[in-house]
Predicted model as a PDB file, atoms N, CA, C, CB and O in Angstrom, pLDDT in the B-factor column:
MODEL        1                                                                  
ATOM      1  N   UNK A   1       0.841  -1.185   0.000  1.00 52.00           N  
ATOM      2  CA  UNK A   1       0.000   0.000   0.000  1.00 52.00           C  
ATOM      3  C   UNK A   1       0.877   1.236   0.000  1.00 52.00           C  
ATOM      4  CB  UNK A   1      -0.952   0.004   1.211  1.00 52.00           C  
ATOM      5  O   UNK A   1       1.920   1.376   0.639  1.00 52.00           O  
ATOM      6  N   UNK A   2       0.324   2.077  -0.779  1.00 61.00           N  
ATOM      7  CA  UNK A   2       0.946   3.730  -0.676  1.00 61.00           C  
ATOM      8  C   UNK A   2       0.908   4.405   0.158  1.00 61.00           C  
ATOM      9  CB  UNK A   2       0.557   4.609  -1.351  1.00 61.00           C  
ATOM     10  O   UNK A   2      -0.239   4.536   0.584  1.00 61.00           O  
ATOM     11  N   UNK A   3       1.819   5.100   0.798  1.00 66.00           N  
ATOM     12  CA  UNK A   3       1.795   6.202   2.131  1.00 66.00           C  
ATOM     13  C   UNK A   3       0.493   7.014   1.694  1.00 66.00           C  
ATOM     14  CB  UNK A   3       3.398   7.407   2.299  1.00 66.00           C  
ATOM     15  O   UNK A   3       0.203   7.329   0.540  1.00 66.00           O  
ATOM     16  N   UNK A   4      -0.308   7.316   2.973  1.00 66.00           N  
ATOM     17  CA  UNK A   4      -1.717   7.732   2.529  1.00 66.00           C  
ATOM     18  C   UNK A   4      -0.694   9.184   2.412  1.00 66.00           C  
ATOM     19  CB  UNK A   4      -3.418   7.543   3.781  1.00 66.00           C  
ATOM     20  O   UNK A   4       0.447   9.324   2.853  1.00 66.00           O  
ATOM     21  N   UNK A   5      -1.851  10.533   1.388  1.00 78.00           N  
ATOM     22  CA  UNK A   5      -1.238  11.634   1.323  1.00 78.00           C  
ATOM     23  C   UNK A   5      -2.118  12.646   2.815  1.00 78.00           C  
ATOM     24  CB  UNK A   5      -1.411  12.212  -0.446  1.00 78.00           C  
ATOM     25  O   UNK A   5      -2.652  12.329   3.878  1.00 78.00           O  
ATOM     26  N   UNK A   6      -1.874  13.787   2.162  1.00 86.00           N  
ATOM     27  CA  UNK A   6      -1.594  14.315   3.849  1.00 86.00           C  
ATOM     28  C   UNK A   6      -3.709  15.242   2.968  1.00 86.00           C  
ATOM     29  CB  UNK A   6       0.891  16.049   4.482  1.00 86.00           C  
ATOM     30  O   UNK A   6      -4.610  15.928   3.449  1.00 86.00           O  
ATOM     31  N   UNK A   7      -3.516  14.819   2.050  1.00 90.00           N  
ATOM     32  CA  UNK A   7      -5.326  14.856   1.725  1.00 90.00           C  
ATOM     33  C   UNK A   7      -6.104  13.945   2.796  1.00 90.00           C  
ATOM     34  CB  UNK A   7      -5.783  14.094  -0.017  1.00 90.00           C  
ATOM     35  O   UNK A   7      -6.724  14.261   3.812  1.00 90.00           O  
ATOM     36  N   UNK A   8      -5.861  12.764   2.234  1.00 89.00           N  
ATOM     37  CA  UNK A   8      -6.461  11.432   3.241  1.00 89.00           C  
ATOM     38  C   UNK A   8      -6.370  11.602   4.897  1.00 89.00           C  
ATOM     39  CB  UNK A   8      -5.466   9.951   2.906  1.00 89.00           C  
ATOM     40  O   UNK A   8      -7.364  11.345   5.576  1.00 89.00           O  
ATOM     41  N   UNK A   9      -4.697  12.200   5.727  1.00 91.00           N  
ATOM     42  CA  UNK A   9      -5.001  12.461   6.957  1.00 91.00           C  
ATOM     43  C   UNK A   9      -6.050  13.577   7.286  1.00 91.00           C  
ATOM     44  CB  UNK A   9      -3.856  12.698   7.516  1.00 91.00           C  
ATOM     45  O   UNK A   9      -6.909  13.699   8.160  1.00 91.00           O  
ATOM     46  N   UNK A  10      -5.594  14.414   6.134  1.00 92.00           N  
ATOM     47  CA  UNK A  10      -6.656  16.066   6.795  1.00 92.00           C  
ATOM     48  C   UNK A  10      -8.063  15.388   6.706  1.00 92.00           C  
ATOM     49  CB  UNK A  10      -6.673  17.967   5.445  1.00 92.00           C  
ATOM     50  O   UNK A  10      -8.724  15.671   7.705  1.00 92.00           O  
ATOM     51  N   UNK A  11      -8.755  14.552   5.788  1.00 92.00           N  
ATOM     52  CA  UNK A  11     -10.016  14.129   6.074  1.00 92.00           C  
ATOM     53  C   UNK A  11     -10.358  13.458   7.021  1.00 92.00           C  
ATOM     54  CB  UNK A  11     -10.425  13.614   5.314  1.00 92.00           C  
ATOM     55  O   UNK A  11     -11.380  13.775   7.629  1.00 92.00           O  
ATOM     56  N   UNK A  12      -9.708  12.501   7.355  1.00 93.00           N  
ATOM     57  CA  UNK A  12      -9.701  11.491   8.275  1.00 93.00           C  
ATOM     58  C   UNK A  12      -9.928  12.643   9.822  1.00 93.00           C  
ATOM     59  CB  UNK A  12      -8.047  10.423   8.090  1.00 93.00           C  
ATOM     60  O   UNK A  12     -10.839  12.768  10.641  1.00 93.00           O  
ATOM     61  N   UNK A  13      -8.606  13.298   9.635  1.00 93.00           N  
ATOM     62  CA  UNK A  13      -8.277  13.934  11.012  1.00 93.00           C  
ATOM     63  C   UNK A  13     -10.324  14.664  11.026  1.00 93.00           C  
ATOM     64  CB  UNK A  13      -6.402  15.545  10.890  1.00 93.00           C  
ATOM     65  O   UNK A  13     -11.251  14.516  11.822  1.00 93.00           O  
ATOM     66  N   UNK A  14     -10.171  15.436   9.663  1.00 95.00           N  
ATOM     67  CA  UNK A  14     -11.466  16.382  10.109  1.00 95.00           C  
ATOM     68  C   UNK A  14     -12.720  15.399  10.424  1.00 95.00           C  
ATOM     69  CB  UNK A  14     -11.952  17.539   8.759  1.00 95.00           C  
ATOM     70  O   UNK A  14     -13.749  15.910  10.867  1.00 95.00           O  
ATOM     71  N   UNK A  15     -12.667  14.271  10.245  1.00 93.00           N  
ATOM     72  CA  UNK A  15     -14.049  13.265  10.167  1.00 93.00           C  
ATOM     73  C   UNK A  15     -14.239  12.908  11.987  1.00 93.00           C  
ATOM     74  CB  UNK A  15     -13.648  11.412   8.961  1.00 93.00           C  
ATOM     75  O   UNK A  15     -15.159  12.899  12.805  1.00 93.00           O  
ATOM     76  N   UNK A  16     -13.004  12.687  11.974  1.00 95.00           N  
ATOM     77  CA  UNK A  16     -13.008  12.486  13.591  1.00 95.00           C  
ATOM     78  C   UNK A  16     -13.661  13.183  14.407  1.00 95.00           C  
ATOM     79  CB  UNK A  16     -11.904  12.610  14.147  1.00 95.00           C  
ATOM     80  O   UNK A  16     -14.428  12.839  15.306  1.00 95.00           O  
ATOM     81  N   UNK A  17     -13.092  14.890  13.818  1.00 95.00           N  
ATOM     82  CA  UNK A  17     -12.954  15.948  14.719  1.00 95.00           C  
ATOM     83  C   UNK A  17     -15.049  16.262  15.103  1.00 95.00           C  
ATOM     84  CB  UNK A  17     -11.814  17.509  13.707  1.00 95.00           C  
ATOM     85  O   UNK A  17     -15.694  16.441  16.136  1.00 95.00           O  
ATOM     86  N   UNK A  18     -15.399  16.180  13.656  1.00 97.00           N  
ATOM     87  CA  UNK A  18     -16.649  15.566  13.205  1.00 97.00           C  
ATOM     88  C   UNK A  18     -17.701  15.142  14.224  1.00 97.00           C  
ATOM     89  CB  UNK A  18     -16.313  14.428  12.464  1.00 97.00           C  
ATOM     90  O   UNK A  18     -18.761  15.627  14.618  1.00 97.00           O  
ATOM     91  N   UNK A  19     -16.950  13.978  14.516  1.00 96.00           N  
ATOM     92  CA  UNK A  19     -17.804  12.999  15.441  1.00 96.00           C  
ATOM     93  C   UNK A  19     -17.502  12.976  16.547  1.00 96.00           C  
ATOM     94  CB  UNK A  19     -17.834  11.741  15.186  1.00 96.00           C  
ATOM     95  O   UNK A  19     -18.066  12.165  17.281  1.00 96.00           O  
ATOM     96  N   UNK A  20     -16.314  14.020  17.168  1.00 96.00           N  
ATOM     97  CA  UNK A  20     -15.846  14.119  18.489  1.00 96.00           C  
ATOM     98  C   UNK A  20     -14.817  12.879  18.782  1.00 96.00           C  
ATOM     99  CB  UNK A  20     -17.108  14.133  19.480  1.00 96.00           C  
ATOM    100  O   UNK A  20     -14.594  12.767  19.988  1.00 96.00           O  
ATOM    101  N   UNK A  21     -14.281  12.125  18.138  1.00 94.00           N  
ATOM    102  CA  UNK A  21     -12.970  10.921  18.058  1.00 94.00           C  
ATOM    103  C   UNK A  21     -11.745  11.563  18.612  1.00 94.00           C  
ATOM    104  CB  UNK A  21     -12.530  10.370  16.363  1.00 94.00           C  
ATOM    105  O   UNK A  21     -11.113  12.479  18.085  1.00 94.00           O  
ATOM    106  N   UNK A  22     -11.481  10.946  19.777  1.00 94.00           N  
ATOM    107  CA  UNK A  22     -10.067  11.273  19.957  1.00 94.00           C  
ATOM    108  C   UNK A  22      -9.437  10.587  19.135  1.00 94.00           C  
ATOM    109  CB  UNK A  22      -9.520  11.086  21.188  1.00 94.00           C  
ATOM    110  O   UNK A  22      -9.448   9.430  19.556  1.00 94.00           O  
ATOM    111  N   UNK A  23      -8.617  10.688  17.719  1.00 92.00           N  
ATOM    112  CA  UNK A  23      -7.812   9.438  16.858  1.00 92.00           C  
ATOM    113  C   UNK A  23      -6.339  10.347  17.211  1.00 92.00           C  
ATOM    114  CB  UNK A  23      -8.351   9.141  14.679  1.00 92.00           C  
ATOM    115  O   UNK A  23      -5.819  11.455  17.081  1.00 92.00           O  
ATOM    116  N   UNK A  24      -6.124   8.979  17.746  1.00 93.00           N  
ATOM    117  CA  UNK A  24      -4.149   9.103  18.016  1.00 93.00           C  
ATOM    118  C   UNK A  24      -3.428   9.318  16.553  1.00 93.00           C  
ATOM    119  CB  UNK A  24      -3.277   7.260  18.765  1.00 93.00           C  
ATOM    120  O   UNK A  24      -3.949   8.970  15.494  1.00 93.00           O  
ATOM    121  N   UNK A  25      -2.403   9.822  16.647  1.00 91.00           N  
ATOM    122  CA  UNK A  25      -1.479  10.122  15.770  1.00 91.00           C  
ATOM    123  C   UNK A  25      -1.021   8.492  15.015  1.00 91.00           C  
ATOM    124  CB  UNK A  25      -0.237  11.003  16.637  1.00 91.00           C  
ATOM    125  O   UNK A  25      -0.844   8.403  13.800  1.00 91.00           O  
ATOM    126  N   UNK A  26      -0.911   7.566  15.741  1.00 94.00           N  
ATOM    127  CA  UNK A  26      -0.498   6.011  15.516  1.00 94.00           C  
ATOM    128  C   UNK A  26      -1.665   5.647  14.680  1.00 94.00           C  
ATOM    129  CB  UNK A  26      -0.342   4.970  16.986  1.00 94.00           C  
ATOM    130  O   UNK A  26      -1.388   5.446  13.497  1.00 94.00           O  
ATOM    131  N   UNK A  27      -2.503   5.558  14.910  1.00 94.00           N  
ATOM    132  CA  UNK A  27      -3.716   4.649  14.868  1.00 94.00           C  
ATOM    133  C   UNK A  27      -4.119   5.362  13.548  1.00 94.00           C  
ATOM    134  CB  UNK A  27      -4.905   4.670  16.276  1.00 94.00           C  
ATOM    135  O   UNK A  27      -4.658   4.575  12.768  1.00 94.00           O  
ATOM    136  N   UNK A  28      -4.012   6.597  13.091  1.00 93.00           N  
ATOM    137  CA  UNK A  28      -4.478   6.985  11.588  1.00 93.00           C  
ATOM    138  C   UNK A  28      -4.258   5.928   9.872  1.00 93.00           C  
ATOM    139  CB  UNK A  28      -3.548   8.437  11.425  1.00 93.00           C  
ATOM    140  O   UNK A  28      -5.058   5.443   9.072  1.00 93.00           O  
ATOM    141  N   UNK A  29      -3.091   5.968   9.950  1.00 93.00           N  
ATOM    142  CA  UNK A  29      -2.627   5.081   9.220  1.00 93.00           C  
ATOM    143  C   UNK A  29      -3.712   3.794   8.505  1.00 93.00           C  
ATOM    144  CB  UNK A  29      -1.600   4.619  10.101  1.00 93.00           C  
ATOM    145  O   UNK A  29      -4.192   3.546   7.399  1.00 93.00           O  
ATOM    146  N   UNK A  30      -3.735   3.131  10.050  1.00 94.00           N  
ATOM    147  CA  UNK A  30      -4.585   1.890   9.907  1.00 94.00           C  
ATOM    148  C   UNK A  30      -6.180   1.868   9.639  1.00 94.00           C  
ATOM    149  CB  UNK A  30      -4.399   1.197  11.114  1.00 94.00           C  
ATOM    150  O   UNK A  30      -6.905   0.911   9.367  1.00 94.00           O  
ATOM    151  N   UNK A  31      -6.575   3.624   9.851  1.00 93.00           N  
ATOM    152  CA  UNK A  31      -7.993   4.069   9.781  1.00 93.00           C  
ATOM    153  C   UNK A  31      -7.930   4.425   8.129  1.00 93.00           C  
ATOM    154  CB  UNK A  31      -8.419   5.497  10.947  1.00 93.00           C  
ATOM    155  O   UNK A  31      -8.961   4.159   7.512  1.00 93.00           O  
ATOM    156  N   UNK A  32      -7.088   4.860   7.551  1.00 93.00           N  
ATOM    157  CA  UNK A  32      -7.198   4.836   6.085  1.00 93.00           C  
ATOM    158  C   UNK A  32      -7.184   4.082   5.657  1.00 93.00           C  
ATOM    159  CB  UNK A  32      -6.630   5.269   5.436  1.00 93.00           C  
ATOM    160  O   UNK A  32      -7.497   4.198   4.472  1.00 93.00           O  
ATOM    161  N   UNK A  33      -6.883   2.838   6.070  1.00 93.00           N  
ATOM    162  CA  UNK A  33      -5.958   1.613   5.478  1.00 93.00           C  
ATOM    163  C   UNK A  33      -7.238   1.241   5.501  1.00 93.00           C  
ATOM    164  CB  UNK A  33      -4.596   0.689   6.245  1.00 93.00           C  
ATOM    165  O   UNK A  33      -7.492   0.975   4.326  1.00 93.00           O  
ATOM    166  N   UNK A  34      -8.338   1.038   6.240  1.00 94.00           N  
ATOM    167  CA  UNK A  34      -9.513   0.320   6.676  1.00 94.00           C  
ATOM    168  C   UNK A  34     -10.672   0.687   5.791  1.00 94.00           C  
ATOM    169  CB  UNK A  34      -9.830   0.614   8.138  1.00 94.00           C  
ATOM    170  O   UNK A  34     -11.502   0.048   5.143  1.00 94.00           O  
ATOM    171  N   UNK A  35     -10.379   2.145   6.040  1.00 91.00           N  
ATOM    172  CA  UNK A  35     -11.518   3.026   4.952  1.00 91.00           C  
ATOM    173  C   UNK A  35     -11.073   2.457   3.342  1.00 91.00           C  
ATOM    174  CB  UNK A  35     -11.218   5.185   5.055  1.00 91.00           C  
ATOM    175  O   UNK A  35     -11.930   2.330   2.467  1.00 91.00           O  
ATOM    176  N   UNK A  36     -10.187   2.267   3.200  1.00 91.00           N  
ATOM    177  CA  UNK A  36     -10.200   2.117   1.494  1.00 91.00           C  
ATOM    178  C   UNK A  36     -10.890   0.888   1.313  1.00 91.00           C  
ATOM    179  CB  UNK A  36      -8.627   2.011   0.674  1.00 91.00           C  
ATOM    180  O   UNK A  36     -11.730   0.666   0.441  1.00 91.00           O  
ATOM    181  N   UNK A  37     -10.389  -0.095   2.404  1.00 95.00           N  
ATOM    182  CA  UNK A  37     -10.620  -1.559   2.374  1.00 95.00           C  
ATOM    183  C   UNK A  37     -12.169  -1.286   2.313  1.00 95.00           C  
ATOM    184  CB  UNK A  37      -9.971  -2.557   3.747  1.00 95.00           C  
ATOM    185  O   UNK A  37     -12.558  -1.798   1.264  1.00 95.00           O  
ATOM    186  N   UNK A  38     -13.073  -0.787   2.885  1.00 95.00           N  
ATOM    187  CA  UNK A  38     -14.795  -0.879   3.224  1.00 95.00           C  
ATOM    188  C   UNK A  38     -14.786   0.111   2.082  1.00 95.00           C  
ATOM    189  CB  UNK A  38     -15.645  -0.322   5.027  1.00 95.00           C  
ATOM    190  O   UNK A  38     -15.970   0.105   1.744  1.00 95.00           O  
ATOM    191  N   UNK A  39     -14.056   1.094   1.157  1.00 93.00           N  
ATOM    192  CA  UNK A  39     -14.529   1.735  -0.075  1.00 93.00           C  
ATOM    193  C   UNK A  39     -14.556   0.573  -0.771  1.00 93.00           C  
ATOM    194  CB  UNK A  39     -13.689   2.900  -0.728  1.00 93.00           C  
ATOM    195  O   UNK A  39     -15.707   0.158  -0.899  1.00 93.00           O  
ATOM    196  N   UNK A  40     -13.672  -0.155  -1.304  1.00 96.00           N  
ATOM    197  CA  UNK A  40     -13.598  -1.626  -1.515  1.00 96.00           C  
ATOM    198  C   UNK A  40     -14.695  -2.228  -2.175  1.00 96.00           C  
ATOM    199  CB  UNK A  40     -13.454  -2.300  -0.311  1.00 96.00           C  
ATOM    200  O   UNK A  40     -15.099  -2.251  -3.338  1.00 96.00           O  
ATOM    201  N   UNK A  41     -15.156  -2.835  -0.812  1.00 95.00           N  
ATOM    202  CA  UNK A  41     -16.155  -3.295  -0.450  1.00 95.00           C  
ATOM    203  C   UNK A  41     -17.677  -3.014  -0.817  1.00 95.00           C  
ATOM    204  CB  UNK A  41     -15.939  -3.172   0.526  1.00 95.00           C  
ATOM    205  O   UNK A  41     -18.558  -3.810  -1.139  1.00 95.00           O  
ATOM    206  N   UNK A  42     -17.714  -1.443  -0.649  1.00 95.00           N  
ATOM    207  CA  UNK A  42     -19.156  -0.885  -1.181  1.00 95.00           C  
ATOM    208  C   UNK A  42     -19.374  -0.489  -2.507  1.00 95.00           C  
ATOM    209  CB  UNK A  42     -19.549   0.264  -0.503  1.00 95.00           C  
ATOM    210  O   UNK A  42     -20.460  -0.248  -3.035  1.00 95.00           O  
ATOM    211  N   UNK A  43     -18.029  -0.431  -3.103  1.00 95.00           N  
ATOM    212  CA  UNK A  43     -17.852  -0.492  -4.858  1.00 95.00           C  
ATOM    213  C   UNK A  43     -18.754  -1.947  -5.159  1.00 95.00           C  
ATOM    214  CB  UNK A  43     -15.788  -0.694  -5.511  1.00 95.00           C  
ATOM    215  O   UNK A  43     -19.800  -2.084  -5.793  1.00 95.00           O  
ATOM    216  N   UNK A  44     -17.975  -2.889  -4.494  1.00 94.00           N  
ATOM    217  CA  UNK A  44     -18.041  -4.411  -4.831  1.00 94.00           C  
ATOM    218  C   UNK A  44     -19.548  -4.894  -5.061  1.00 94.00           C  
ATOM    219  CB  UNK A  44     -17.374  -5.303  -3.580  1.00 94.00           C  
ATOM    220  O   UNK A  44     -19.950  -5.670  -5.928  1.00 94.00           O  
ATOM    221  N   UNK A  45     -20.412  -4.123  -3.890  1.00 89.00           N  
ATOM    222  CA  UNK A  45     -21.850  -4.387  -3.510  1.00 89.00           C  
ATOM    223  C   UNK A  45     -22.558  -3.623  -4.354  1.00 89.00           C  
ATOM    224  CB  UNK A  45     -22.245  -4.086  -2.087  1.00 89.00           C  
ATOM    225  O   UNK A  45     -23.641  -4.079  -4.722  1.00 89.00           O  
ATOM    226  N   UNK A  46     -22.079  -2.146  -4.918  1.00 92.00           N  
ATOM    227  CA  UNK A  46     -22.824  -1.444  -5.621  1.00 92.00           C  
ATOM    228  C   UNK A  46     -22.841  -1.775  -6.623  1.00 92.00           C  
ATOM    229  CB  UNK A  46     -22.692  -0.438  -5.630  1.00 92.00           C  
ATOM    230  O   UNK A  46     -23.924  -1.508  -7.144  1.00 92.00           O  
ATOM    231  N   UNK A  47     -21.981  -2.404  -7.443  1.00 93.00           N  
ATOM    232  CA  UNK A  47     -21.858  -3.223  -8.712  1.00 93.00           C  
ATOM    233  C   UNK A  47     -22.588  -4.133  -9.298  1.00 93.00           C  
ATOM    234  CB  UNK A  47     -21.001  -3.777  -8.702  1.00 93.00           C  
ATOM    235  O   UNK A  47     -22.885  -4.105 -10.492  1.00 93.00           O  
ATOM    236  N   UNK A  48     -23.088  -5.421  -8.106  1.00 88.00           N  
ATOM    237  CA  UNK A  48     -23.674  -6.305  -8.385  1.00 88.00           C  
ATOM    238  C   UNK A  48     -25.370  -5.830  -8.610  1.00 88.00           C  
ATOM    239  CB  UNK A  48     -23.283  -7.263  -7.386  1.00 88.00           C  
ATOM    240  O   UNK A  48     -26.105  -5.618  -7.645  1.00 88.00           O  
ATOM    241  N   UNK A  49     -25.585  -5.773  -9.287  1.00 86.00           N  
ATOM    242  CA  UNK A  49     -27.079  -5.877 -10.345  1.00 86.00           C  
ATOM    243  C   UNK A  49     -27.985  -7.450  -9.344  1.00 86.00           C  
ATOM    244  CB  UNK A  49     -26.407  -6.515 -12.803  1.00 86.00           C  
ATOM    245  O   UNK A  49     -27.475  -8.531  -9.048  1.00 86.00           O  
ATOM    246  N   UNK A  50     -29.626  -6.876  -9.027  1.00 80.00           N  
ATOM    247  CA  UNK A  50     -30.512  -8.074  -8.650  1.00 80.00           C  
ATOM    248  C   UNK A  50     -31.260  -7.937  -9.076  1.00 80.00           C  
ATOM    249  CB  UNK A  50     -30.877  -8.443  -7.614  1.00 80.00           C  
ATOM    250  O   UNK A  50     -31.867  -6.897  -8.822  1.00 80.00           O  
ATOM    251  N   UNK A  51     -31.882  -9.004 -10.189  1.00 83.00           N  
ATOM    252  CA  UNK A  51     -33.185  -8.946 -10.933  1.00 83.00           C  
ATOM    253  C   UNK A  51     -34.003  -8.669  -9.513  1.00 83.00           C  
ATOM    254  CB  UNK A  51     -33.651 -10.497 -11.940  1.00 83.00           C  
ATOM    255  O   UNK A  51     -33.674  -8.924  -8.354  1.00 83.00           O  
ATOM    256  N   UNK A  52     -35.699  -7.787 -10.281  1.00 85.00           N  
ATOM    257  CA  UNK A  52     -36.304  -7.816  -9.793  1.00 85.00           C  
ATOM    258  C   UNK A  52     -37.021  -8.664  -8.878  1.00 85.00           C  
ATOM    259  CB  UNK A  52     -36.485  -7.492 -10.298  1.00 85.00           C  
ATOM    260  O   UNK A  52     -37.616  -8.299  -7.864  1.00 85.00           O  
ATOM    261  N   UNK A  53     -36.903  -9.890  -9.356  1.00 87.00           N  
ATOM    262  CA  UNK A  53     -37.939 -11.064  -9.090  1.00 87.00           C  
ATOM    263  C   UNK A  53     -36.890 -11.906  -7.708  1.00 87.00           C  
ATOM    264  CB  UNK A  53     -38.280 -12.272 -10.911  1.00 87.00           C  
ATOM    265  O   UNK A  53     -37.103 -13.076  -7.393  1.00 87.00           O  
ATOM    266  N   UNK A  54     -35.569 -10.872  -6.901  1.00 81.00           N  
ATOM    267  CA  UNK A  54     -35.206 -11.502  -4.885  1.00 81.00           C  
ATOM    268  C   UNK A  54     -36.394 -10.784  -4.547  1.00 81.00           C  
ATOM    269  CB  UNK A  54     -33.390 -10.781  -3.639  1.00 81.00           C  
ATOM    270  O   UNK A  54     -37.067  -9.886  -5.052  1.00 81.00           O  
ATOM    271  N   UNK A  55     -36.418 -11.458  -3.566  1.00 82.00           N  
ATOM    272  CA  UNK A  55     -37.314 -11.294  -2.493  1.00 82.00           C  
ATOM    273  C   UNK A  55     -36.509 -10.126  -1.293  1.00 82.00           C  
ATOM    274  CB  UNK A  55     -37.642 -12.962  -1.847  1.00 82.00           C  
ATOM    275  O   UNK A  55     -35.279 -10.101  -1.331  1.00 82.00           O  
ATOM    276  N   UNK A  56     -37.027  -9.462  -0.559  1.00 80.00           N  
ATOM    277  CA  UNK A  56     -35.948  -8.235   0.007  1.00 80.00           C  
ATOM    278  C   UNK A  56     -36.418  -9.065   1.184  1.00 80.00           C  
ATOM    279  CB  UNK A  56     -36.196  -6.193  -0.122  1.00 80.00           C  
ATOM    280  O   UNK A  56     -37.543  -9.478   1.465  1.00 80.00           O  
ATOM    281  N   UNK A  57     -34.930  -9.234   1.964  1.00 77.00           N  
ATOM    282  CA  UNK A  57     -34.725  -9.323   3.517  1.00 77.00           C  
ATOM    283  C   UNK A  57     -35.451  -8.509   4.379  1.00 77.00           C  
ATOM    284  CB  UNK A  57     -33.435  -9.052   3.873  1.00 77.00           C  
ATOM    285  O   UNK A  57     -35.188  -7.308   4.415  1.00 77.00           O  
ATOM    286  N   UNK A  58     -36.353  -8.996   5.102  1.00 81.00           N  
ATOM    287  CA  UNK A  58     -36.937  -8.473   6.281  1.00 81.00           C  
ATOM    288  C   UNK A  58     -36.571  -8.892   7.214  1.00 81.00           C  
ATOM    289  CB  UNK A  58     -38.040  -8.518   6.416  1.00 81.00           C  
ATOM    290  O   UNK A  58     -37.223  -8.145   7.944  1.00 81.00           O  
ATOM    291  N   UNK A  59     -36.074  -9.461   7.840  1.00 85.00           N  
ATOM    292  CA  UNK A  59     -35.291  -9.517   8.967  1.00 85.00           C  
ATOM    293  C   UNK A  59     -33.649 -10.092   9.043  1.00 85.00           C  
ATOM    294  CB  UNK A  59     -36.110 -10.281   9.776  1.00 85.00           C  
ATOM    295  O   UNK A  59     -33.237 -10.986   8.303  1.00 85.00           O  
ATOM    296  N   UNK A  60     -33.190  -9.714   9.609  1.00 78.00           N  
ATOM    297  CA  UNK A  60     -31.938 -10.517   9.627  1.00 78.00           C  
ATOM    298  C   UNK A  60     -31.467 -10.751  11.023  1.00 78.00           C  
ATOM    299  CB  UNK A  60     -30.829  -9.833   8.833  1.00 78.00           C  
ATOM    300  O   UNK A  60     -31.479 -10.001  11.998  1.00 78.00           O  
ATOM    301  N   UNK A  61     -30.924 -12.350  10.832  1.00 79.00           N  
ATOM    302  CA  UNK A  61     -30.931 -12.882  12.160  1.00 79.00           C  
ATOM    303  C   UNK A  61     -29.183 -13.368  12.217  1.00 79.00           C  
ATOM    304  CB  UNK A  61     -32.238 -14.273  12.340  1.00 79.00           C  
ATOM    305  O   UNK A  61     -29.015 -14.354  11.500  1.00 79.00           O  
ATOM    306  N   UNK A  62     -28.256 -13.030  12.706  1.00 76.00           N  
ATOM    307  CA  UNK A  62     -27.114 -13.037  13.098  1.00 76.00           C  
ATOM    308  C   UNK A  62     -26.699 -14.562  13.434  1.00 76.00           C  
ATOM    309  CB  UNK A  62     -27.037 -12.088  14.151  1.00 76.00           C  
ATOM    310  O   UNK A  62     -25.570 -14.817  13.852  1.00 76.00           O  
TER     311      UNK A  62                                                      
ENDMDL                                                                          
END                                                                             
């Protein structure tokens, strides 16, 4: 992975600041690292196409 740029900390830092997050100076790194991974992820999900004819989840049981 690429050194995140100092774009990615200033968001990160301001997202925190945001939600009231104390985020340590250490721990950033691994919060970008995470965020790309779940951007990833919601690319992956937004992609996939469902014919009309699933049935939509009403409950979900763990």
């Amino acid at each position: 992975m690429t050194a995140p740029s100092s774009n990615q900390e200033n968001l990160v830092r301001a997202r925190a600041a945001a939600i009231g997050l104390d985020l340590s100076p250490s721990c950033l790194p691994g919060v970008i690292s995470n965020s790309a991974l779940l951007a990833h992820y919601a690319k992956l999900v937004e992609q996939h196409t469902l014919p009309d004819t699933c049935e939509p989840a009403y409950e979900y049981i763990p």
